[in-house]
C-alpha positions in Angstrom: 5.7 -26.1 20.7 9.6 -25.9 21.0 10.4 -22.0 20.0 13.7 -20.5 19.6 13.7 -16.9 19.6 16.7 -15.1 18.4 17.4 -11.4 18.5 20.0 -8.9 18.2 20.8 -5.9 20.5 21.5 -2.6 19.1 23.9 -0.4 21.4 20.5 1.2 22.5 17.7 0.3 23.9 15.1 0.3 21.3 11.0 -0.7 21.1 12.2 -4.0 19.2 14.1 -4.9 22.4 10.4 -4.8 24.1 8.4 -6.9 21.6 11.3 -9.7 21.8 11.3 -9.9 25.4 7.0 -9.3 25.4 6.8 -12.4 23.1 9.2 -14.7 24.9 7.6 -13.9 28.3 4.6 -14.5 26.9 5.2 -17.7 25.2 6.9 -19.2 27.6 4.1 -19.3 29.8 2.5 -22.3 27.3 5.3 -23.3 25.3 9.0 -24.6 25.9 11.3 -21.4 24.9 14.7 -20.9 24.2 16.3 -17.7 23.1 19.2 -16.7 22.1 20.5 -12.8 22.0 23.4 -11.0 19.6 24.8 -7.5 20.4 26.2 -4.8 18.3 29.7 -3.8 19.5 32.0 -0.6 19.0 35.2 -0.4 17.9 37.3 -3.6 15.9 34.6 -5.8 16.9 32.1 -3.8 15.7 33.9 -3.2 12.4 34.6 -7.2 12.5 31.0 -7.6 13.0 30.0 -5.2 9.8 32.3 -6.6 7.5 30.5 -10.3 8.2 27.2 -8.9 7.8 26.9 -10.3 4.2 28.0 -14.0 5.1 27.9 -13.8 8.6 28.3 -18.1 8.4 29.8 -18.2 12.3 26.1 -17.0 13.8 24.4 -18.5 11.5 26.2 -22.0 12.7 25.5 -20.8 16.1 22.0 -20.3 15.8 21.5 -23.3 13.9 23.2 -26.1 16.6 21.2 -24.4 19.2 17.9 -25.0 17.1 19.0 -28.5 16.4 20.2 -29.1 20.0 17.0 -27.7 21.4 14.8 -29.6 18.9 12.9 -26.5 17.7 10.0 -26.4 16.0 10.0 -23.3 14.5 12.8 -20.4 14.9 11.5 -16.7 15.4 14.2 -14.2 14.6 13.3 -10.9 15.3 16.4 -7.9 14.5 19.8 -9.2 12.2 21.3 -6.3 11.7 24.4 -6.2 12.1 25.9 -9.0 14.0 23.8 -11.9 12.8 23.1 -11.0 9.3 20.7 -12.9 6.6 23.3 -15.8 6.0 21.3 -17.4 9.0 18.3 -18.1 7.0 20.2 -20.0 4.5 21.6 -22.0 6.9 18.3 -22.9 8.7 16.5 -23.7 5.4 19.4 -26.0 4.6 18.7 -27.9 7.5 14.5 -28.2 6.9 14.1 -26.1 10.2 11.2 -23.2 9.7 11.6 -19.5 10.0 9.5 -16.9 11.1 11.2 -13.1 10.7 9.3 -10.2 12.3 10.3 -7.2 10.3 10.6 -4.2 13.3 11.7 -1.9 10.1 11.9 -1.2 6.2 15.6 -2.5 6.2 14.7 -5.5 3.9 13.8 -2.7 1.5 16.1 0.0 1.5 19.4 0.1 3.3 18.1 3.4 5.8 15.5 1.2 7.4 13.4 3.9 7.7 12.7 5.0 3.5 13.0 8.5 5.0 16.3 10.6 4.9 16.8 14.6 4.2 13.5 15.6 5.8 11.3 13.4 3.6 9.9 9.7 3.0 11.4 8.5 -0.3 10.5 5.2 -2.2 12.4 5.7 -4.9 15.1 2.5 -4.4 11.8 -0.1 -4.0 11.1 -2.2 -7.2 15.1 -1.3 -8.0 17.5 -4.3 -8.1 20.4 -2.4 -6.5 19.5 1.0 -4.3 22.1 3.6 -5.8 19.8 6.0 -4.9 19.8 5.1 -1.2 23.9 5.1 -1.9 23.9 8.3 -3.1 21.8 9.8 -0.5 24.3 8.1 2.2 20.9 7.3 4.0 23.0 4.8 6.5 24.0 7.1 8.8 25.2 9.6 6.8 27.8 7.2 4.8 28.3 6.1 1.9 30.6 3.5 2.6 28.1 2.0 5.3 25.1 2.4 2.6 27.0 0.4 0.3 27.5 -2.4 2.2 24.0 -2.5 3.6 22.7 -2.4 0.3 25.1 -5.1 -1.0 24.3 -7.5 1.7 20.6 -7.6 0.9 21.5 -7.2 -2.8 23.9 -10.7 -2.5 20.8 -12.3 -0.9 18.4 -11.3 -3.6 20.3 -13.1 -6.0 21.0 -16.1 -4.1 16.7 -16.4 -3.3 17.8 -15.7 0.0 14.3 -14.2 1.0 12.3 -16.8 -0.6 13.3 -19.5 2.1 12.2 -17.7 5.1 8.6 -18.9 5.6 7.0 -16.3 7.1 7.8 -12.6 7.3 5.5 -10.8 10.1 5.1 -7.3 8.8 2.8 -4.7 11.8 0.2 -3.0 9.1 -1.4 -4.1 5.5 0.7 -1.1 4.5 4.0 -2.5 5.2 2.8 -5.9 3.2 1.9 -3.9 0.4 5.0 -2.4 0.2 7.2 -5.9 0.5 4.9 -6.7 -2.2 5.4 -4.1 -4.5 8.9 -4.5 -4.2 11.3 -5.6 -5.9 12.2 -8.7 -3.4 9.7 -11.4 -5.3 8.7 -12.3 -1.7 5.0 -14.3 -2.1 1.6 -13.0 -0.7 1.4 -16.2 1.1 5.0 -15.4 3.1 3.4 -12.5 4.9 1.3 -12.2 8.2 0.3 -9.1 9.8 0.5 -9.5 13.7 0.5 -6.2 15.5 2.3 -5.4 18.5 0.4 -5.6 21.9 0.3 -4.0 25.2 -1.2 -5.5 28.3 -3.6 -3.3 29.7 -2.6 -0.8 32.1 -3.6 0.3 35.2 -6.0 3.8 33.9 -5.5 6.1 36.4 -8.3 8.0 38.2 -7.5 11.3 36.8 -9.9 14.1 35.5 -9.8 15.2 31.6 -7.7 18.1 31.2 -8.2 20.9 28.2 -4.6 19.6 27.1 -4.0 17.6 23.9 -0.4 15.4 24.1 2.5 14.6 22.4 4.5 11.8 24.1 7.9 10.5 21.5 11.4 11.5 20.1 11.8 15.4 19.3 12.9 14.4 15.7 12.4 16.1 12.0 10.8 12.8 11.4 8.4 12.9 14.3 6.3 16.0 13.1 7.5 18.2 15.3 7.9 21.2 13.3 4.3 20.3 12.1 2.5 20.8 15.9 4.9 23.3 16.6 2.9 25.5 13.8 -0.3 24.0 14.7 -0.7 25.2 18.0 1.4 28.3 17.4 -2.1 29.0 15.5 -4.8 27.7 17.9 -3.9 29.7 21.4 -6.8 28.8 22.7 -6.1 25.4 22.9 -3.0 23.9 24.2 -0.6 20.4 24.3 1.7 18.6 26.5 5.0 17.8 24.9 6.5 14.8 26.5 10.2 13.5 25.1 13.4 13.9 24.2 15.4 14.5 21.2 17.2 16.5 18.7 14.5 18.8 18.4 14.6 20.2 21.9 16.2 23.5 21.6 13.4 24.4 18.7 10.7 22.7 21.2 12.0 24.5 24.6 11.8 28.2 22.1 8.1 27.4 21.0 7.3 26.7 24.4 9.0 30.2 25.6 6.7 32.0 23.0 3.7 30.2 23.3 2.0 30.1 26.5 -0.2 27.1 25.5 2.9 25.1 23.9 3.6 23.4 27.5 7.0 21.2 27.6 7.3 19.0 30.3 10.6 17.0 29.2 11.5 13.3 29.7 9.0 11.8 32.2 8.3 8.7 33.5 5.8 5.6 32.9 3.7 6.9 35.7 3.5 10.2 34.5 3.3 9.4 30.9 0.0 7.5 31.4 -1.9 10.2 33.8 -1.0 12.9 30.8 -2.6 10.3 28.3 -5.7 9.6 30.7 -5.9 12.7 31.3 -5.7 14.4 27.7 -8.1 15.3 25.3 -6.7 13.5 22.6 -3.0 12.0 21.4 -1.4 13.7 18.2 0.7 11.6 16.5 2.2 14.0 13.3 4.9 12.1 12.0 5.4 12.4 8.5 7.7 9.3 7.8 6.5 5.7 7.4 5.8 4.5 11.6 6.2 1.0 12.4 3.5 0.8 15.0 3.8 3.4 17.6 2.9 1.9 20.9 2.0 5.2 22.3 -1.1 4.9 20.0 -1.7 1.8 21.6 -1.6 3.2 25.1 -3.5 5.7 24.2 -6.5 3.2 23.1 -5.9 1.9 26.6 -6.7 4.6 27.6 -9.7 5.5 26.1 -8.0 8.4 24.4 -8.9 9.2 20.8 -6.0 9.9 18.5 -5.0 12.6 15.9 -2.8 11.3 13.6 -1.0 11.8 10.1 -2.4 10.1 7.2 0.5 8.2 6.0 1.9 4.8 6.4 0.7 2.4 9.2 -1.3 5.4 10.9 -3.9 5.0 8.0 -5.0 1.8 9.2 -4.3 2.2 13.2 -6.6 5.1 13.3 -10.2 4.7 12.5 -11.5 8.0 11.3 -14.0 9.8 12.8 -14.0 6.5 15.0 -11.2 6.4 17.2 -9.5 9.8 16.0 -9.3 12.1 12.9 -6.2 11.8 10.3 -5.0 15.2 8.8 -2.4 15.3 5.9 1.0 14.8 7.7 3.3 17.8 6.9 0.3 19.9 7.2 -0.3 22.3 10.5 -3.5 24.3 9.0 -4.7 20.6 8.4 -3.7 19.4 11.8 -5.1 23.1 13.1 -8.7 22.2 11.5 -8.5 18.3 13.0 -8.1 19.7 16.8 -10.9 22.6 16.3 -12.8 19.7 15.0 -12.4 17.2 17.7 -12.4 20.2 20.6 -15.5 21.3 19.3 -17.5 17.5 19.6 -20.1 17.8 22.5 -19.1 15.6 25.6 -21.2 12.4 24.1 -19.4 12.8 21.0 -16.2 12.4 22.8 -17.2 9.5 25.2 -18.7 7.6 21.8 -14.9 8.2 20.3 -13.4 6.8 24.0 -15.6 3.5 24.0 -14.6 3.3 20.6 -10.8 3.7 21.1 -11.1 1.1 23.9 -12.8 -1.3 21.7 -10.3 -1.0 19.7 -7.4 -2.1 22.2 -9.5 -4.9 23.0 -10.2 -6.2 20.1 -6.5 -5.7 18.3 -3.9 -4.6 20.7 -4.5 -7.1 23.6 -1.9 -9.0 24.5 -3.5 -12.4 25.4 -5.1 -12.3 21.5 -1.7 -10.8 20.0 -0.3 -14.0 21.5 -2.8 -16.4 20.1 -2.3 -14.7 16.7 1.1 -15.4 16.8 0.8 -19.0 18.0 -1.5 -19.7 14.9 1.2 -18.5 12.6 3.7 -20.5 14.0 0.8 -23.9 13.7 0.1 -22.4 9.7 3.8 -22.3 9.5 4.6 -25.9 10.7 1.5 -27.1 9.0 2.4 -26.1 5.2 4.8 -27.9 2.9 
């Protein structure tokens, strides 16, 4: 197959930067592969580039002549926001040349990508036409102004079918289709494909298990942090490794000065990261916002480390209860306080069962040879229908 793979660069390094380049290293290795990259710039251009997110025709042209010159089959776009925008899909329909759109976020949904704004997940602007809820919140960064626009752009595309010509979306968890489905985008059940993210394995290292349970992500409301805090400010007899950065690292660094078995060890390494993970009881994952696919879950399985996990969003379905991990209600530290006494309490064959389980697991979803073939027969189901 002939692929063009098209992304665009926040001002940040972000986890959609690693699935674009994953894929394309990936594909490239069967397949003849073209890409072609977008960045988000400051100042005038920036504001040049915001004001064209709505009919953004210039990238769209772009992108377009270098499908056509390349001869693609099939055009994988990953992030649009801001500097491509959605007019691009327009202009490759026009031109009978198929579309595949991994969606990294809720963005298509609701202009704060994330449906989570003032401490707390909202759905309130999914089945509406036009978010004024979202607006109101100023869920964009704070800003009404940038809210607006967002929400207009994917509001101008609504009306003009827009999101009926791309021909496949590729959403991470059946929770995330359910949601495009339910909303109020009439995209079809046949548009969607779930294909996960992937790792390749790592190297496990050779490292003893510890008594320590882990935390390894963004110090963020978001994240769950105030939710372990209190966990663990409850359970001194057992303790967890808090690995990150963030906005949360004043109220992490006090919790830690209190609580002896609160242990922060800052911003650390890959190296590092992994032995904590090998090395640790379990992974708590306690966000309590709608996750795309955290890939420190799928490190973890890797690993052979179980998981402890929210029930909410995509974590539902990435952890198997009582199989690879235990879900508590996200928000809840006397919930998450029962799920730890609960796992740290299983005999040692109980927790080598929930190990070979979690490894299982990576192999038989989170591999990146079978990610790859997963997305290779989308593109062939793509190319293959009318």
């Amino acid at each position: 197959m002939r692929i063009l793979v098209v992304h665009n660069f926040y001002q940040h390094k972000g986890g959609e930067d690693v699935v674009f380049q994953q894929e394309v290293d990936a594909l490239s290795k069967k397949h003849s592969v073209e890409t072609m990259t977008f960045r988000n710039e400051k100042g005038l251009k920036g504001l040049i580039q915001f004001a064209l997110y709505p009919w953004n025709i210039s990238a769209a042209h772009k992108i377009a002549q270098k499908a056509l010159l390349f001869k693609a089959d099939i055009v994988h776009i990953h992030n649009t926001h801001y500097a491509i925008g959605p007019w691009v899909f327009r202009t490759l329909h026009r031109r009978n040349i198929k579309t595949v759109q991994t969606l990294h976020n809720y963005r298509l949904l609701d202009p704060s990508a994330t449906l989570f704004h003032e401490d707390q997940v909202f759905l309130d602007t999914l089945n509406k036409k036009f978010p004024w809820a979202s607006i109101n919140r100023k869920s964009l960064d704070n800003s009404a102004i940038k809210t607006f626009w967002v929400a207009f752009a994917y509001y101008l595309h609504q009306l003009l079918a827009t999101w009926n010509k791309i021909d496949r979306y590729l959403v991470f968890s059946n929770f995330m289709k359910r949601l495009l489905l339910q909303s109020s985008k009439g995209i079809e059940p046949h548009q969607i494909s779930i294909k996960t993210n992937a790792i390749a394995a790592p190297v496990r290292p050779e490292v003893p298990k510890t008594n320590h349970f882990v935390y390894i992500g963004r110090l963020a409301v978001e994240k769950g942090i105030k939710t372990l805090i209190a966990a663990f400010a409850q359970l001194p007899e057992y303790s967890v490794e808090i690995y990150g950065d963030g906005p949360m690292l004043d109220a992490v660094e006090s919790a830690a000065a209190s609580h002896p078995n609160i242990l922060y060890k800052g911003f650390q390494s890959k190296e590092i990261l992994n032995t904590a993970l090998a090395s640790g009881q379990a992974l708590i994952v306690p966000s309590i916002w709608f996750e795309g696919m955290p890939m420190t879950i799928l490190e973890a399985y890797a690993m052979g480390t179980p998981v402890i996990g929210s029930k909410i969003g995509a974590l539902e379905d990435m952890i198997v209860a009582a199989s690879t991990g235990y879900h508590f209600e996200a928000g809840n530290a006397i919930d998450l306080a029962d799920k730890i006494k609960k796992f740290a309490l299983l005999n040692e064959e109980g927790k080598q069962i929930l190990a070979a389980n979690c490894l299982k697991e990576y192999e038989a979803n989170y591999q990146l040879a079978n990610n790859i073939q997963t997305l290779e027969d989308i593109y062939k189901d793509v190319l293959e229908r009318k």
